[in-house]
Backbone bond lengths (Angstrom), bond angles and torsions (degrees), N, CA, C in turn:
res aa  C-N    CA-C-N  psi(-1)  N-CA   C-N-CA  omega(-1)  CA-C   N-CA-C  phi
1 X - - - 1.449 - - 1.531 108.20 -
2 X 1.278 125.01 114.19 1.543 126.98 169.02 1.781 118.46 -61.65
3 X 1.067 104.77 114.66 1.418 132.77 -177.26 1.772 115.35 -93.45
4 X 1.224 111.45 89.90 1.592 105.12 -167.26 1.554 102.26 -92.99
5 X 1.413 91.47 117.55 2.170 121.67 -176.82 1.700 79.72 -65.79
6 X 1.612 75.98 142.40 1.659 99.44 -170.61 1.735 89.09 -149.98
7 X 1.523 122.82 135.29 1.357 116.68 153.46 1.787 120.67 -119.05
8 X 0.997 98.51 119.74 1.493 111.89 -171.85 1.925 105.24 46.08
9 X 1.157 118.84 45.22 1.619 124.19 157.99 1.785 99.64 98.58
10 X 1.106 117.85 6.20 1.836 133.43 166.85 1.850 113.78 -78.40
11 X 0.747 108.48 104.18 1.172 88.93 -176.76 1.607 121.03 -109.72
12 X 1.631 108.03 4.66 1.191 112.36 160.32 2.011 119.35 -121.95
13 X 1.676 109.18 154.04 1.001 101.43 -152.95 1.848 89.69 -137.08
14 X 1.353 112.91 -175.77 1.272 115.96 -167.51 1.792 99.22 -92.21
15 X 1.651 99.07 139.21 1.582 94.14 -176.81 1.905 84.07 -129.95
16 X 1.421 99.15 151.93 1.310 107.80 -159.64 1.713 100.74 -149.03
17 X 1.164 126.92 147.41 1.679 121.78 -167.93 1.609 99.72 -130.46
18 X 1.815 102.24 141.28 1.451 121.77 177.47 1.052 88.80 -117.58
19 X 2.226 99.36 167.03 1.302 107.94 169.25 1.763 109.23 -158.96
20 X 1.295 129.37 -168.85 1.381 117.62 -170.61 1.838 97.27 -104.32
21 X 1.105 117.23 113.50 1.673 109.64 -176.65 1.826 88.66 -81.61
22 X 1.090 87.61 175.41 1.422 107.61 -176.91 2.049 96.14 -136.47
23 X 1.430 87.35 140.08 1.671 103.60 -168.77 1.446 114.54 -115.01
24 X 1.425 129.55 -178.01 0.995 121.28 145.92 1.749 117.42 -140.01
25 X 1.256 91.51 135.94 1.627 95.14 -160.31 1.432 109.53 -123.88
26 X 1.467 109.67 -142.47 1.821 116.98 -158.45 1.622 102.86 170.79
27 X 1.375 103.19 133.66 1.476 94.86 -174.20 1.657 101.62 -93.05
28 X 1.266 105.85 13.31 1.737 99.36 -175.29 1.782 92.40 -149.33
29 X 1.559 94.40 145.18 1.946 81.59 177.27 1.191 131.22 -92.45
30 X 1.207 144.08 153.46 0.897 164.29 -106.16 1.749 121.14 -169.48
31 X 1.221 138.53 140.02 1.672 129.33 171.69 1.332 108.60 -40.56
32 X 1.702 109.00 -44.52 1.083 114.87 -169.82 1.306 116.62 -95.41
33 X 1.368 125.13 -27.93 1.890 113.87 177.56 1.580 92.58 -117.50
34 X 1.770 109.70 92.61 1.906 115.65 -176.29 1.662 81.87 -122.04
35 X 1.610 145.12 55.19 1.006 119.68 166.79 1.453 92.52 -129.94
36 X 1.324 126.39 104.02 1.844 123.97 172.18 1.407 112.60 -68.72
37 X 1.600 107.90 121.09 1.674 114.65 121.50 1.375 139.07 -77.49
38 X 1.779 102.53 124.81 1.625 101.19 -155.19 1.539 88.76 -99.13
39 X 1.416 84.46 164.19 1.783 99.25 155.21 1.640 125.74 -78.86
40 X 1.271 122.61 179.13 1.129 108.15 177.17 1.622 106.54 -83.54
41 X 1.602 121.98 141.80 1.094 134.40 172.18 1.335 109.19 -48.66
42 X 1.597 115.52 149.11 1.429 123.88 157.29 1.716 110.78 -49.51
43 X 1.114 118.42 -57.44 1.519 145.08 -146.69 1.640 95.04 -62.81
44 X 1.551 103.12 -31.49 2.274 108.95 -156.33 1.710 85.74 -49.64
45 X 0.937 115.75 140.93 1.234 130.58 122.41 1.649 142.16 -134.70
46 X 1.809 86.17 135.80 1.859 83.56 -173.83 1.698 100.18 -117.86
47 X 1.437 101.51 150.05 1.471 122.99 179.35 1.516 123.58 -98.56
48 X 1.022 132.07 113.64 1.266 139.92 171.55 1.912 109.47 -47.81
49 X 0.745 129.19 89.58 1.322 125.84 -167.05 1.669 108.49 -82.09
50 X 1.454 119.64 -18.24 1.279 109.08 174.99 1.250 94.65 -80.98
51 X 1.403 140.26 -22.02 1.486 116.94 -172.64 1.895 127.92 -48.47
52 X 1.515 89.40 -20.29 1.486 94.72 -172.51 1.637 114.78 -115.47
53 X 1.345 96.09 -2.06 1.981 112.81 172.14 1.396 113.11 -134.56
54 X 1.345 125.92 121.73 1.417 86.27 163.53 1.531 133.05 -92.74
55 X 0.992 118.66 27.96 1.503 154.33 -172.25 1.446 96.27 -87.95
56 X 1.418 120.70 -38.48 1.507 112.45 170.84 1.429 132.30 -101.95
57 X 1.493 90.91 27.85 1.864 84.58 -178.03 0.572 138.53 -92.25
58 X 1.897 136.83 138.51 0.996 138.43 -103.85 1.622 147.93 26.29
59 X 1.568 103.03 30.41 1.454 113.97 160.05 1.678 95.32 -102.66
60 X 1.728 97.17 150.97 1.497 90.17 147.83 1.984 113.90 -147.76
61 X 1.105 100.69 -170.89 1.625 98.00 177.23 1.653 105.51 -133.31
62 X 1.893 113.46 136.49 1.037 87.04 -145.60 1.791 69.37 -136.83
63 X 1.604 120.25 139.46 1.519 135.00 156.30 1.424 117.68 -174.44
64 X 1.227 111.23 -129.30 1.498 122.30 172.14 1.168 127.28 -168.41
65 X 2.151 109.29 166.32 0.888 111.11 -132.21 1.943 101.26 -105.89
66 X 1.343 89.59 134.33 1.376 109.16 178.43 1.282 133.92 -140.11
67 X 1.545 111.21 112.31 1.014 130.11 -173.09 1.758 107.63 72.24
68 X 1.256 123.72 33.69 0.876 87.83 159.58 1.919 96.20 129.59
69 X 1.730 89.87 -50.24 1.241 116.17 -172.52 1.522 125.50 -118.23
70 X 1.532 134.69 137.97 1.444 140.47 -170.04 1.759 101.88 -76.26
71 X 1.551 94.72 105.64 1.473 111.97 175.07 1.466 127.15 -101.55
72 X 1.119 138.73 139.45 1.638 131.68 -151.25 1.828 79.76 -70.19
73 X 1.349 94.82 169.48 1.869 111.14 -173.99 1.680 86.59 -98.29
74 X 1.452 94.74 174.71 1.449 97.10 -172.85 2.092 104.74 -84.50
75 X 1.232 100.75 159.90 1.393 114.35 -177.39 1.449 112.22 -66.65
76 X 1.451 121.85 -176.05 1.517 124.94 165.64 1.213 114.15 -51.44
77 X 1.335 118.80 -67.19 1.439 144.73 -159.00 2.141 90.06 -54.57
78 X 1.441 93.40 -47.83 2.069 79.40 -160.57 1.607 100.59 -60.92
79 X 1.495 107.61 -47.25 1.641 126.66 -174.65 1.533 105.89 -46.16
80 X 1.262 122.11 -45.31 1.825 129.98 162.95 1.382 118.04 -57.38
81 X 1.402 111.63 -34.83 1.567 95.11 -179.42 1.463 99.43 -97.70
82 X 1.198 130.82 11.91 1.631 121.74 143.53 1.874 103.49 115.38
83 X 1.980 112.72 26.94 1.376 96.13 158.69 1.449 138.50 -49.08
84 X 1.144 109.11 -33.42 1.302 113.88 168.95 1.379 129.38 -95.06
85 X 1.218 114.65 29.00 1.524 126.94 151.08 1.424 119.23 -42.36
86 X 1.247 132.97 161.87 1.300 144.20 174.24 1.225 113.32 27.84
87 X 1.697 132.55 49.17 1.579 162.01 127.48 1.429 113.04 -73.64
88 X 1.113 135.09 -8.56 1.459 139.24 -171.08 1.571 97.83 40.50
89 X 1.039 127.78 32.83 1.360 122.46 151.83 1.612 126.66 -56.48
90 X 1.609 99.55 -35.66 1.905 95.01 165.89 1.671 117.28 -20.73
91 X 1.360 120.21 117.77 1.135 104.74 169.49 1.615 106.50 -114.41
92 X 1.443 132.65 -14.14 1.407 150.58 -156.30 1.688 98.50 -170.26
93 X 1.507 104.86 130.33 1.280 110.07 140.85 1.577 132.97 -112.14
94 X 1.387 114.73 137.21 1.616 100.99 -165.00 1.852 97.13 -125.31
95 X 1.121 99.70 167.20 1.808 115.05 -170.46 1.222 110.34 -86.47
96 X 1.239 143.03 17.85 1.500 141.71 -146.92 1.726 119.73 177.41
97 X 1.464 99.35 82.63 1.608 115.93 177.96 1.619 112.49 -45.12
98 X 1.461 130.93 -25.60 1.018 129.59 178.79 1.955 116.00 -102.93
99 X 1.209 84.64 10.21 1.911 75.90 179.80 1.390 97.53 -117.98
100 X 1.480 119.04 -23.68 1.745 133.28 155.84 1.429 93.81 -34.32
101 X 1.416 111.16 -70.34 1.624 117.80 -153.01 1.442 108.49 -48.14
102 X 1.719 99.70 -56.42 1.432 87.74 177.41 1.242 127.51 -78.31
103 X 1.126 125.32 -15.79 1.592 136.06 178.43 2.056 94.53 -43.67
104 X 1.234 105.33 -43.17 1.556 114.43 178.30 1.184 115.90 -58.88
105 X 1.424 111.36 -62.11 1.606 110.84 173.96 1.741 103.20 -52.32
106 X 1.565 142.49 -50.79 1.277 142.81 -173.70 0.971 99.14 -37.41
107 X 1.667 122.96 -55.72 1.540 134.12 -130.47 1.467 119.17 38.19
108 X 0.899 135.22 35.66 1.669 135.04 148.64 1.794 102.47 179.10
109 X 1.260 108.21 150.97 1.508 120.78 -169.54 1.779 106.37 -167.60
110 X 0.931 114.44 163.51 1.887 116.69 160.49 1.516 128.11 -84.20
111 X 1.238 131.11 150.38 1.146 126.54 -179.50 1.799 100.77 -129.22
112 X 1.763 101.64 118.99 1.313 114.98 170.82 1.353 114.98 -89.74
113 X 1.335 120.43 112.63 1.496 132.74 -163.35 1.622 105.90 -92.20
114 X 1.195 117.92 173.13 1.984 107.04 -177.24 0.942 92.68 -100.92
115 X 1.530 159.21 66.35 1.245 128.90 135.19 2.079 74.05 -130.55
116 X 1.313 112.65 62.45 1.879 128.77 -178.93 1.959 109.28 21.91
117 X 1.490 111.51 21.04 1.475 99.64 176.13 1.616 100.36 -74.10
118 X 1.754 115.87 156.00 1.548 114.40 177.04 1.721 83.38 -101.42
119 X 1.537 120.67 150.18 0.951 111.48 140.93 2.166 109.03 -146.56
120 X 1.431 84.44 158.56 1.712 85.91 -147.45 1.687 93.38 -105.05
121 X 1.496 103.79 126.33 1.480 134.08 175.50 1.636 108.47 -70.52
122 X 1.306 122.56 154.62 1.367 121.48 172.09 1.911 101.52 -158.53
123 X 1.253 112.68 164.83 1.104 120.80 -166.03 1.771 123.41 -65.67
124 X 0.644 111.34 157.89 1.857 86.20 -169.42 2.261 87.94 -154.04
125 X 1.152 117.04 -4.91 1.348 86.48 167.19 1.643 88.49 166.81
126 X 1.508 124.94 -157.14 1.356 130.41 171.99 1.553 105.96 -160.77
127 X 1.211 120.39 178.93 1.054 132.70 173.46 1.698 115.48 -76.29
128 X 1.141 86.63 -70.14 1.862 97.67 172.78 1.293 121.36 157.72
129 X 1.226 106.50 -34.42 1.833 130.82 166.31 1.069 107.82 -38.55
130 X 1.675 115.86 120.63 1.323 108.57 140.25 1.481 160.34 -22.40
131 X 0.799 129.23 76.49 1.908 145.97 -176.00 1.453 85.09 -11.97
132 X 1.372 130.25 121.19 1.617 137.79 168.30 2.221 104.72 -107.77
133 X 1.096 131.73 103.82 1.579 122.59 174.45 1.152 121.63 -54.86
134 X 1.393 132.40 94.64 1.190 112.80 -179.81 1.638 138.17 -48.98
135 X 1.159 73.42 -19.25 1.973 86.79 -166.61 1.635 106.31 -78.39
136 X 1.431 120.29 -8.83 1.130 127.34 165.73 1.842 118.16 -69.94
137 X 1.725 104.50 -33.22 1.277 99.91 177.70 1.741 116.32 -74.01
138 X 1.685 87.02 -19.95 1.930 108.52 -168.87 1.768 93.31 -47.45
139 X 1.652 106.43 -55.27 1.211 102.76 173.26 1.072 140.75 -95.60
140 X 1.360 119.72 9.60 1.624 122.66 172.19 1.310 94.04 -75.37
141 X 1.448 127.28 -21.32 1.529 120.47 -170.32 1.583 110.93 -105.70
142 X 1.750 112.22 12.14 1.562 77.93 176.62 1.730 117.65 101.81
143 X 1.298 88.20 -18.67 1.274 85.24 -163.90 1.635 108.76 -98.67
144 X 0.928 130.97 -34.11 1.540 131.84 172.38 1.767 98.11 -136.44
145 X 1.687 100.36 138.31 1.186 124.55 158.74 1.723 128.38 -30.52
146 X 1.345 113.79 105.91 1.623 97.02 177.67 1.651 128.34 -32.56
147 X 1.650 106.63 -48.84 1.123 96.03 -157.28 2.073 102.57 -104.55
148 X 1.935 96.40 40.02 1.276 92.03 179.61 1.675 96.22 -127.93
149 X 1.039 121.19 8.65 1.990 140.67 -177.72 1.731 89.28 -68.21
150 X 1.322 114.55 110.85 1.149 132.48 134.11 1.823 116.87 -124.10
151 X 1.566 86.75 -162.53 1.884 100.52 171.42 1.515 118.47 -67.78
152 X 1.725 103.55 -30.70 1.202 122.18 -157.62 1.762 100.84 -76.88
153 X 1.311 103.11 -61.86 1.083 138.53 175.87 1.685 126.75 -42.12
154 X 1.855 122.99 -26.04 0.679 153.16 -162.54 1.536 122.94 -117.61
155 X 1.892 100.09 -38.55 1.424 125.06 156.85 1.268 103.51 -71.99
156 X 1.307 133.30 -60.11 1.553 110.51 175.28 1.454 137.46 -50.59
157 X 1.546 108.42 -25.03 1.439 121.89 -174.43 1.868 84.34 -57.82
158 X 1.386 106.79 -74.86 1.503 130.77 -163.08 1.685 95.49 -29.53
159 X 1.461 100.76 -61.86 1.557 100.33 -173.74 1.552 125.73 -52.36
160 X 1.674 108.60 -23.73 0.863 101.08 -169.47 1.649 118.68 -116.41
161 X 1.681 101.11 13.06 1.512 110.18 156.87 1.773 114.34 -129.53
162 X 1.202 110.02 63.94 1.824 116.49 163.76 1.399 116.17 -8.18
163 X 1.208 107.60 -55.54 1.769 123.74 -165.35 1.178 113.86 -69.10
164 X 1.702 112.44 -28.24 1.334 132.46 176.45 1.680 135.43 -69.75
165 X 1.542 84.95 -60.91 1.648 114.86 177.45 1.081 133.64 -62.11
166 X 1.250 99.11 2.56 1.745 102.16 167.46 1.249 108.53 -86.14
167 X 1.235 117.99 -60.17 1.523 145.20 -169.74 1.733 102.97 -59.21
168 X 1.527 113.38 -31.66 1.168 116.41 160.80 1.458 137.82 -54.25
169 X 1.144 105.18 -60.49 1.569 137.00 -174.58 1.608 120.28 -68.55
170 X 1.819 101.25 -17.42 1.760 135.71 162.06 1.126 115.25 -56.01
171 X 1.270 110.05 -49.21 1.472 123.36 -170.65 1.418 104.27 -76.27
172 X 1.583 128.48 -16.89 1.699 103.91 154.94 2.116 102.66 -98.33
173 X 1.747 88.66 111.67 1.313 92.27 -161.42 1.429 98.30 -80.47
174 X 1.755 140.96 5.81 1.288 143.93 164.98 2.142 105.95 -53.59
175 X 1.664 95.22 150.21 1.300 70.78 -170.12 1.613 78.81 -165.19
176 X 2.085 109.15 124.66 1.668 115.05 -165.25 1.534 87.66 -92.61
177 X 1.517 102.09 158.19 1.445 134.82 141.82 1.109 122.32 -78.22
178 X 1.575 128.27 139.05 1.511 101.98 170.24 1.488 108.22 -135.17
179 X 1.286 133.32 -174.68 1.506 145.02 -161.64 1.446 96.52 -137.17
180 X 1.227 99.36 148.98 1.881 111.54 143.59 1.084 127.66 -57.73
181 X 1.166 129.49 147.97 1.752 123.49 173.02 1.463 114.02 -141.24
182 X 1.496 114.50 125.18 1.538 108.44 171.24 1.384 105.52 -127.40
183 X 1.705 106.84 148.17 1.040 140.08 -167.32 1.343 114.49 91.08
184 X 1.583 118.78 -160.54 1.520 96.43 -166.81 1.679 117.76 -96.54
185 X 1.125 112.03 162.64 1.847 140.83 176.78 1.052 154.38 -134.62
186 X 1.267 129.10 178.21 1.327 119.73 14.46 2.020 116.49 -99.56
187 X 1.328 107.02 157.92 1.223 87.29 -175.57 1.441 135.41 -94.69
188 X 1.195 139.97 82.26 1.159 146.19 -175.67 1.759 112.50 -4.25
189 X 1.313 124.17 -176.06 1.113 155.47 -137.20 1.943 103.54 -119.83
190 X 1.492 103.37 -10.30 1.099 116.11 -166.67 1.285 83.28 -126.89
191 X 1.308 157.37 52.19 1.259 141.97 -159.13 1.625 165.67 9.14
192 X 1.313 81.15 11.33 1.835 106.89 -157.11 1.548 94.34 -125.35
193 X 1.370 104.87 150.19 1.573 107.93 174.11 1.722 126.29 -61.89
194 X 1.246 119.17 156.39 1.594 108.36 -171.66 1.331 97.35 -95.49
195 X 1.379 103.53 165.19 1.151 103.45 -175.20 1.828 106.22 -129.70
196 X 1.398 110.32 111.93 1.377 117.59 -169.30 1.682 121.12 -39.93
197 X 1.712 107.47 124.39 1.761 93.61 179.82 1.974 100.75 107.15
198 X 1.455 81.02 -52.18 1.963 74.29 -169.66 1.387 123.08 -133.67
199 X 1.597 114.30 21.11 1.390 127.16 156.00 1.306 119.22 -105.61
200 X 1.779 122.66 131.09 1.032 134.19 -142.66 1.514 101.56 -124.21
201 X 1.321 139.44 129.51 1.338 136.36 144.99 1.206 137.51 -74.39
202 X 1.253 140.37 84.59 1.838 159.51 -164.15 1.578 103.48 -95.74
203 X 1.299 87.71 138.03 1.797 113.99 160.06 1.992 105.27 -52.62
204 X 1.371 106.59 97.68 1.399 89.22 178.81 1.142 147.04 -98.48
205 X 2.123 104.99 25.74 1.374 132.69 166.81 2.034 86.12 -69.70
206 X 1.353 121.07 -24.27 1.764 90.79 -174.72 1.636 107.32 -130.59
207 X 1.314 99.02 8.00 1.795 96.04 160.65 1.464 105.93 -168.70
208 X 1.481 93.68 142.44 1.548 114.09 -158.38 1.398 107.47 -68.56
209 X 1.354 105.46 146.93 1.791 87.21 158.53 1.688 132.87 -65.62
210 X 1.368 119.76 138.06 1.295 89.76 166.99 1.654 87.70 127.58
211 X 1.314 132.22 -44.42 1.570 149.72 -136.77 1.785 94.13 -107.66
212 X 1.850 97.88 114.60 1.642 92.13 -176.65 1.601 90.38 -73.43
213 X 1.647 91.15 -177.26 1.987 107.18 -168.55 1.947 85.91 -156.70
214 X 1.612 112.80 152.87 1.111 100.81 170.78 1.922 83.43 -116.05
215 X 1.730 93.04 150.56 1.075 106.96 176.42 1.743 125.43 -102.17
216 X 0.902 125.91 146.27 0.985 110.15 -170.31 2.307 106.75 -155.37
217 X 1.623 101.36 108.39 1.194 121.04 -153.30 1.492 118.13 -133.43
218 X 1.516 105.59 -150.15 1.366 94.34 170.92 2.126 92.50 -152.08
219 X 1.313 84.27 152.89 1.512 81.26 -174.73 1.684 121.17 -103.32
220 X 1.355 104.07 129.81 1.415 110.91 -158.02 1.662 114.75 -66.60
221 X 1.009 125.15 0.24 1.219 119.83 -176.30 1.319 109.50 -146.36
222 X 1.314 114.97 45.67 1.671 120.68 -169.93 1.762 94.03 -157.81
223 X 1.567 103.70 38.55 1.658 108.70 176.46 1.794 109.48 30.22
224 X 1.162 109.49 68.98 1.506 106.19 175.45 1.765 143.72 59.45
225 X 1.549 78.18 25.78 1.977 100.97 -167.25 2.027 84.03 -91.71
226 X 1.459 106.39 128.66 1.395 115.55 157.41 1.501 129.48 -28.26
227 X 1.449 115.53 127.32 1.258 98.92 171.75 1.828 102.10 -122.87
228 X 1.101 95.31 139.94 1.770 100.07 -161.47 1.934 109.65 -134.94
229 X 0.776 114.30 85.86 1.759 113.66 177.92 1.352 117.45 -136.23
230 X 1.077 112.87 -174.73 1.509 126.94 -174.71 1.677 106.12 -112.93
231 X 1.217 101.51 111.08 1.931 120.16 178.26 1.061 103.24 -117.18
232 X 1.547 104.10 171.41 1.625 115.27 -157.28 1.741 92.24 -146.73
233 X 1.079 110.61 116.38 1.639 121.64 173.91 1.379 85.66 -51.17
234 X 1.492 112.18 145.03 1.734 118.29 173.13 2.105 95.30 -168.95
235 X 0.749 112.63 7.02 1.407 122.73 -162.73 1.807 122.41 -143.13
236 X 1.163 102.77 158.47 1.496 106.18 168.00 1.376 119.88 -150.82
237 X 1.317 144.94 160.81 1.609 148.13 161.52 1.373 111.66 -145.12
238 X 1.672 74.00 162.45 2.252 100.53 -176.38 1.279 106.09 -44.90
239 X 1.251 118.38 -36.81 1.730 137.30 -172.36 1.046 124.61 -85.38
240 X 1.274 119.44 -17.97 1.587 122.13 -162.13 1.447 101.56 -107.86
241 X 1.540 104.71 89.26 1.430 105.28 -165.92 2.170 95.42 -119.63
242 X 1.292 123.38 147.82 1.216 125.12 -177.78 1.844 134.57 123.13
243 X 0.964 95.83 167.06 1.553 77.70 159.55 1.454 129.24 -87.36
244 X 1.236 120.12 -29.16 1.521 121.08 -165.04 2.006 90.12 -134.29
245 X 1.520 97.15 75.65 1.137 91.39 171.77 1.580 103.77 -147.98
246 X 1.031 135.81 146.43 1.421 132.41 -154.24 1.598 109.49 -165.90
247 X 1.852 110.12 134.27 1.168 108.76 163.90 1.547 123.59 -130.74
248 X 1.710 105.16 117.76 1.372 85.36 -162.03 1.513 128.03 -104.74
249 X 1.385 145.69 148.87 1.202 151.90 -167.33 1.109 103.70 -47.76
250 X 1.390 126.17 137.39 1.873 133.31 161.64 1.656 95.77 -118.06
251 X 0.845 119.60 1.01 2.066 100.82 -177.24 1.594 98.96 111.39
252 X 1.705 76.45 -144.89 1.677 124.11 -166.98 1.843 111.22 -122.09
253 X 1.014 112.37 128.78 1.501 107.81 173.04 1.160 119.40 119.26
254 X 1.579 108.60 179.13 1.680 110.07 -174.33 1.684 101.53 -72.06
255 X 1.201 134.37 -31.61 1.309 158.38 -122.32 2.220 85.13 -96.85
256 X 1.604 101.89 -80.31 1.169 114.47 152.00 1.438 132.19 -11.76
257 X 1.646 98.87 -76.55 1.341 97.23 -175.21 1.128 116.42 -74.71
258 X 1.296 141.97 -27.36 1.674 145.76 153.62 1.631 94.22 -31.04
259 X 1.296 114.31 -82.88 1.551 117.07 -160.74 1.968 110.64 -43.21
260 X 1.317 90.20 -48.83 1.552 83.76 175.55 1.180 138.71 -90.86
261 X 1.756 117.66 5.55 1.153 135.89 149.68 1.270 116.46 -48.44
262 X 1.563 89.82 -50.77 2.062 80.94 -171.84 1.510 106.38 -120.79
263 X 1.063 104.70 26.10 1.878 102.42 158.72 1.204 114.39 -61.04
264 X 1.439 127.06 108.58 1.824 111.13 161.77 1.316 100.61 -154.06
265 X 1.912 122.02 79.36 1.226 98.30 179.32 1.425 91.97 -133.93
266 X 1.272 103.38 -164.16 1.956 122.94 -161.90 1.861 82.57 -90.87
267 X 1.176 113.33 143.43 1.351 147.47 161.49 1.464 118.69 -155.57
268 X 1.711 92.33 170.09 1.757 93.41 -171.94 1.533 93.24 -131.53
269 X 0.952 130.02 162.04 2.016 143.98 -153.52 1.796 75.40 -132.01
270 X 1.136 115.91 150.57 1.479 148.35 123.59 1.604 133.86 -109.84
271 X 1.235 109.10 110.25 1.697 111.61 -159.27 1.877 96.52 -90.55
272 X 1.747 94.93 113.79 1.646 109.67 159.77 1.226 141.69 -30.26
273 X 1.063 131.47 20.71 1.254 141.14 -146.36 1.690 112.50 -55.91
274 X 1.516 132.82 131.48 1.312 143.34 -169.56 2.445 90.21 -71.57
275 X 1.157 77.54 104.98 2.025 68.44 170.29 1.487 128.69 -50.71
276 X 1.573 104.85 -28.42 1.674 101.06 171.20 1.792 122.39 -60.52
277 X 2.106 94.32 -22.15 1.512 92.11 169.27 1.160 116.04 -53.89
278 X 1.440 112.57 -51.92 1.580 120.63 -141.67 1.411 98.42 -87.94
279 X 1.946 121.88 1.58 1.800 111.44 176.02 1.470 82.78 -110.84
280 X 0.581 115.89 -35.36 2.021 97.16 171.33 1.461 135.76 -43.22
281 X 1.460 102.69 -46.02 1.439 138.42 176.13 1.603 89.41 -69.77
């Protein structure tokens, strides 16, 4: 039975598109590949917070322990100027401080190594920090057009002020771990690989993993022609906070990352519901 997600009498919500970037890296550094992807630290620790309420389930709080006591982990900015140096946490080095960055916001992408092997990264933990958008400050300041803020759009700013973009890219003080991954990807949040086009990332304080939804949007690169299918929550993000808020998979490729660069429009979810739920209930 289709169940149309509604929050407090709204019935449309922000839909927004990810994808797998592709990098180029080095398993050892180099002049040219000096930017590390780490693994997740020994030290992370995250807490199940419903374990001790159930009022909190599915929040958690996530750092380490010091002295005694659970201390926030360090931010972007400390992790960049190289706290975690000499941990052999290096797991990848890549040539490009701004495709790192977003590789973070992705949370999983490939890494093309020089002797041309691909091998594909996946998420393995976080800091704890709140996900901050940069492209929101782009325009609180003036600096780029609201309704011209994409990936594309935002990567060029970066590219095209060096002096800037560090100090930029700080200010989202959230900050991924990542893993190796073999076989195919990437694998979602639900454990299984996504599948480009029709795996969806949801807030999963209001829908489970696992639970199809029909979507219903507009498609970003088809000048405003509907986009209407059947997705399957399999995912989650720092960002994807709400009831009717959704980000959905485009793949691998130039093709991809265009589409989910500039996906950001109003859609509405209808949640699938099994009918024996809804005569039980």
């Amino acid at each position: 039975i289709p169940y149309q997600m509604s929050d407090r009498g709204q019935e449309e919500g922000l839909v927004t598109g990810y994808y797998e970037p592709v990098l180029r890296g080095s398993l050892t550094p180099t002049p040219r590949f000096k930017f590390p992807l780490y693994r997740r630290p020994n030290n992370l620790v995250s807490v199940d917070l419903g374990s001790f309420e159930e009022k909190w389930n599915g929040q958690k709080v996530i750092g380490k322990i010091s002295d005694t006591k659970l201390v926030p982990y360090e931010v972007r900015g400390e992790i960049e100027k190289g706290s975690l140096k000499g941990q052999n946490l290096e797991l990848f080095w890549v040539d490009d401080p701004v495709d790192a960055f977003f590789l973070h916001i992705q949370g999983s992408g490939r890494i093309v190594l020089r002797d041309g092997r691909s091998v594909r990264v996946g998420y393995a933990g976080k800091n704890g920090h709140p996900y901050f958008a940069i492209g929101r400050h782009l325009v609180a300041k003036g600096i780029l057009p609201k309704d011209r803020v994409s990936q594309q759009s935002i990567s060029s700013w970066l590219r095209a002020h060096p002096s800037e973009a560090q100090s930029l890219m700080n200010k989202n003080r959230s900050y991924i771990f990542f893993r190796s991954l073999k076989g195919p990807g990437p694998i979602g949040a639900q454990g299984i690989p996504l599948t480009p086009g029709h795996s969806l990332a949801v807030d999963r304080r209001f829908v489970p993993l696992g639970v199809p939804l029909w979507l219903d949007t507009i498609d970003p690169l088809s000048l405003g022609a509907p986009l209407r299918r059947l997705v399957i929550a399999q995912d989650t993000g720092s960002a994807i906070k709400g009831v009717i808020r959704a980000d959905l998979f485009w793949g691998a490729g130039v093709k991809a990352k265009q589409g989910a660069g500039q996906m950001k429009e109003m859609g509405s979810l209808h949640m699938l519901l099994p009918r024996s739920t809804l005569l039980d209930d």
